[in-house]
N, C-alpha and C positions, 0 to 999 in steps of 0.2 A: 341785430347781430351782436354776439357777445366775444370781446379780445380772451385772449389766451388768460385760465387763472393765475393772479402774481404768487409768484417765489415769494416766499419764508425766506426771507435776508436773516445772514447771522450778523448779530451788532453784539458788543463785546460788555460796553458802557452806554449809563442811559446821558444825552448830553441833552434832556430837554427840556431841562431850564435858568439852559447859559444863555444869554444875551452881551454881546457887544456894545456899545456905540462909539462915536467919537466925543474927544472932550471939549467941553464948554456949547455944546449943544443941548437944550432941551430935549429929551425923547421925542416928548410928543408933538416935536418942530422937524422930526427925522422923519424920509423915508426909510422903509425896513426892506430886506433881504430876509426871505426865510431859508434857512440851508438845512433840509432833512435830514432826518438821524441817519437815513443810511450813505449821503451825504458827506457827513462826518466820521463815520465810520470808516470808511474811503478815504479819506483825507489823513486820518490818523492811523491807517495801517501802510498808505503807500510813503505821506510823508514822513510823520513823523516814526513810525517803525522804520521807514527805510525797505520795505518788502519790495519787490518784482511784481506789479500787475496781476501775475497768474496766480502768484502767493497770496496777495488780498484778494481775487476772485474764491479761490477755495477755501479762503477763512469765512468768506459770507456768502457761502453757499449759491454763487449768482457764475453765469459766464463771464469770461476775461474782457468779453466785447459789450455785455452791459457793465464788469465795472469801469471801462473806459469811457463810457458815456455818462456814468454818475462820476468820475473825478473831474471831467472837462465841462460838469454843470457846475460843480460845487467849487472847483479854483476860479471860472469864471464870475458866480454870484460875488466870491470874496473880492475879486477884483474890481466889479461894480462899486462894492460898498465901500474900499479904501479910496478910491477915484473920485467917488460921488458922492463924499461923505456920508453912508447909509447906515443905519443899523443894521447889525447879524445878529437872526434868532435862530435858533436851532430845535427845531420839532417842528 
């Protein structure tokens, strides 16, 4: 049995091939965090624009109740990786 087809997310910028890490860590000694473009997309219309939930859901063409569930994954990851000293990829 086949889930519902996925929505076409509108993403504004391509963020996928920024990487984080922490410093004086080797990369390849880090676990990593991946945070999807839509992800960040989310992340950078509700925080850093400063938008209302319903304003970033119809910038990227999604419901307001999945993008509450894509910022509450993606402030989460971020929070794993400063805690846990992780790297963040994004794509």
């Amino acid at each position: 049995m086949r889930g519902r087809k996925p929505i076409q997310r509108h993403i504004d910028a391509d963020h996928s091939h920024i990487c984080f890490k922490p410093c004086g860590v080797k990369r390849n000694e880090l676990e990593k965090v991946a945070l999807g473009e839509d992800e960040m997309e989310a992340l950078r219309l509700s925080d850093y624009e400063g938008l209302y939930q319903q304003e970033c859901a119809d910038k990227m063409g999604i419901s307001r109740t999945t993008f509450s569930r894509l910022i509450e994954s993606a402030r989460k990851k971020i929070a794993d990786a400063l805690l846990h000293t992780k790297a963040i990829r994004i794509g």
